[in-house]
N, C-alpha and C positions, 0 to 999 in steps of 0.2 A: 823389057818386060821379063817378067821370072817364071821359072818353066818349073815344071813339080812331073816327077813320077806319079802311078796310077794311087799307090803305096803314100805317097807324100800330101800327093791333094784329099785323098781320103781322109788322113791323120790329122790335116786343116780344117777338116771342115764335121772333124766325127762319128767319120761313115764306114760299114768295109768296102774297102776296092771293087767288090762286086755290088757296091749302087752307083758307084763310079760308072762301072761297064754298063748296066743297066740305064742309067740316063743318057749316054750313049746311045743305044740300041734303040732307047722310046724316041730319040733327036731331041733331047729335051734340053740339048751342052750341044755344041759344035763338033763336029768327029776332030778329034785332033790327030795333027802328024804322027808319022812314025820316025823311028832312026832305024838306022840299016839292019838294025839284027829285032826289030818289029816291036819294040816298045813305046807305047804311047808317048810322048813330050803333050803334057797342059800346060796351061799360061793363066794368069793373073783374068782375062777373062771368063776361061772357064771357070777357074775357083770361084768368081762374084755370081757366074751364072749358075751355078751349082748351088750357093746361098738364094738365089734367088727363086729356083725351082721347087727349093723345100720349103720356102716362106710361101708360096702360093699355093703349095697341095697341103700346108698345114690347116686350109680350110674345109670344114667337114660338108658345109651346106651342098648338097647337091641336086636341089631342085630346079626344076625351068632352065636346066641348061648349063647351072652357072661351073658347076667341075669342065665340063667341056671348054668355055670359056677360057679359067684356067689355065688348062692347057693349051689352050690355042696360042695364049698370050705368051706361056712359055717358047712353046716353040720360035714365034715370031721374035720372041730379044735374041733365043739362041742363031737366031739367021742375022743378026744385028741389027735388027728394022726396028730401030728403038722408038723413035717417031709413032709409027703404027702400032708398036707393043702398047706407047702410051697412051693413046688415042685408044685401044680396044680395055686396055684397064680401067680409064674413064668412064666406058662404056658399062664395064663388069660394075662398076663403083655406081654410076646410076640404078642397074640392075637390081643389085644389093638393099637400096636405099629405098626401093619398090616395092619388094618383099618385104621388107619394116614398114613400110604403110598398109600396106597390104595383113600384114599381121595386126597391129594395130586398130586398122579396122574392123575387123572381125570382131578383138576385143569390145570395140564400140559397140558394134553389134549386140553381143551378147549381152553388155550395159543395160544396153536397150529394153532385149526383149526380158530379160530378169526383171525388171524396174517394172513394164507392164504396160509400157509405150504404147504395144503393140498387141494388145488381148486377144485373146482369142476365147470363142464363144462356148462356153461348156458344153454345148448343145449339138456341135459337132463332130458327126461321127462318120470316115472315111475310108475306104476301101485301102490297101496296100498301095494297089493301083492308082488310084484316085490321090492317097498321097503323093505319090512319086512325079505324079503329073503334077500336083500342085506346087512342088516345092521344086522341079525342071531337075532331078535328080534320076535314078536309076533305083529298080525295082532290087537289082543287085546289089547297091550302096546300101540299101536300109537292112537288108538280109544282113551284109556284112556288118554292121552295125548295130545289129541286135543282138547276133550272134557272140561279137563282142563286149556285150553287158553296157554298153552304152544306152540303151532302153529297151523295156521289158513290154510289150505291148498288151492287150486286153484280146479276148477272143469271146466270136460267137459261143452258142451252143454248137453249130453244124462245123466248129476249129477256124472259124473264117478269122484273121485277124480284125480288129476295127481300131482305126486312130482317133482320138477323145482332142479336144482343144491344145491340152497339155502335151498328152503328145509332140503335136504341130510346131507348140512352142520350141518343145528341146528340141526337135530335129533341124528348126530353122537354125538354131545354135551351133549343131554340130554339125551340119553344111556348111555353114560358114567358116566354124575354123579350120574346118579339113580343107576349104575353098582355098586359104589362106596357110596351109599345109601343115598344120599343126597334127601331130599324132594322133592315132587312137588311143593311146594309153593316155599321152596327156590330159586328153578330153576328158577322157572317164575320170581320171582323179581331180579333173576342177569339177565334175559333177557331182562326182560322191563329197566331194570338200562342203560343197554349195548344199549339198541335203543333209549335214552334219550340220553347216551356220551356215547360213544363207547371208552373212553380213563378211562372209572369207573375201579375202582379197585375191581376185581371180588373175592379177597377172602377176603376181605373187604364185600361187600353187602352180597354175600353170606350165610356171618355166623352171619347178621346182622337184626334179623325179624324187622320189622317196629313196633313203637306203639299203630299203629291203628290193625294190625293183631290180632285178637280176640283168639285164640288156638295157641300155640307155642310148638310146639315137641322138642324133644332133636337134631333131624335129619333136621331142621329148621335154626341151630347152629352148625353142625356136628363139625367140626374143634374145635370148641371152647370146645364143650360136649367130644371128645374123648382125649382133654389135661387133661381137668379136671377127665378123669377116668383114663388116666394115673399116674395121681401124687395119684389120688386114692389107684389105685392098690400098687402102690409103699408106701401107708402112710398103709396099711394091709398085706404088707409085715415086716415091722419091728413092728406093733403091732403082728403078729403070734412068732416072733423070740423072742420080750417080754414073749411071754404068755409060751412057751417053756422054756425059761430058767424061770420064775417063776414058773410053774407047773408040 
């Protein structure tokens, strides 16, 4: 097996020497030997486990766990429990493919109540309260939600707010997607798209930040971020199954 300085496995793989020491430190790689005047000796191990730790934190998703995950799995090849690495990336790979249904449906969702499946009665008008209960949300979720121009609500004379059918509608929309962990921003640009043409293609805009949008999360892109950590997961699954039968 071939041994590389701190300097050498770095230069293999791209990195400075100080991400070397650092996955080290996290136990993300194996502590490797020393020689008698205290410099590291790596091996052909570490270097695969080194590719393989940045192939899994190149995923950005971080919801329900899954960066935790991640790392667990990291660790667990780095301890050589390749067996259980693969069995818990399986797991993460299920996960993944949950959240895309889970996204998905929401989409449907939305379909739905756009389309008019699900009417609601011009005639009704609802307390903040009274929303929040009906829709099994938090009086703080709609705050945060209006605040963020996602809907603009109607008010008494005496400033009371009151919810109108429509209302009901978008907010069942926008609980869902956020249920299904789609952005606020996202939201709001598939809404504003939807009251420009109502005929936009919502998982088109959706997973489409604008150029002028300054900060862009992974959850901005949802659909698009949870394929790419599907094939992910799937491209550290057959590097574990490598590293197995090599080690």
């Amino acid at each position: 097996m071939n041994t590389y300085k701190t300097s050498e496995i770095a230069a293999c793989i791209g990195v400075h020497p100080n991400t070397v020491r650092l996955y080290e430190e996290l136990k993300l790689i194996p502590k490797p030997a020393r020689k008698e005047n205290g410099y590291r000796v790596f091996t052909d191990f570490h270097l695969e486990q080194i590719k393989f730790a940045r192939m899994a934190l190149k995923v950005e998703v971080l919801q329900n766990g899954l960066r935790k995950q991640a790392i667990t799995i990291i660790k667990t090849s780095a301890q050589g429990d390749f067996n259980q690495a693969i069995s818990l990336t399986e797991s993460y790979l299920q996960q993944i493919r949950l959240e895309q249904r889970n996204a998905e449906e929401a989409i449907t969702i939305t379909e739905s109540l756009l389309s008019g499946d699900n009417p609601q009665t011009d005639t009704i008008l609802l307390t903040r309260k009274e929303t929040a209960d009906s829709l099994q949300t938090s009086i703080d979720s709609l705050r945060n939600w209006e605040m963020n121009g996602l809907l603009t609500v109607k008010r008494k004379q005496n400033g009371y707010r009151v919810y109108a059918g429509e209302d009901i509608r978008r907010l069942k929309i926008i609980r869902s997607l956020r249920c299904a962990n789609y952005s606020l921003s996202a939201i709001l640009r598939m809404l504003n798209a939807l009251s420009a043409n109502p005929q936009a293609n919502i998982r088109q805009v959706i997973d489409t930040p604008k150029p002028n949008e300054d900060i862009i999360s992974v959850c901005d892109k949802l659909r698009s971020s949870l394929h790419c950590a599907e094939q992910n997961a799937m491209h550290m699954l057959t590097h574990l199954k490598k590293m197995k039968k090599q080690f």
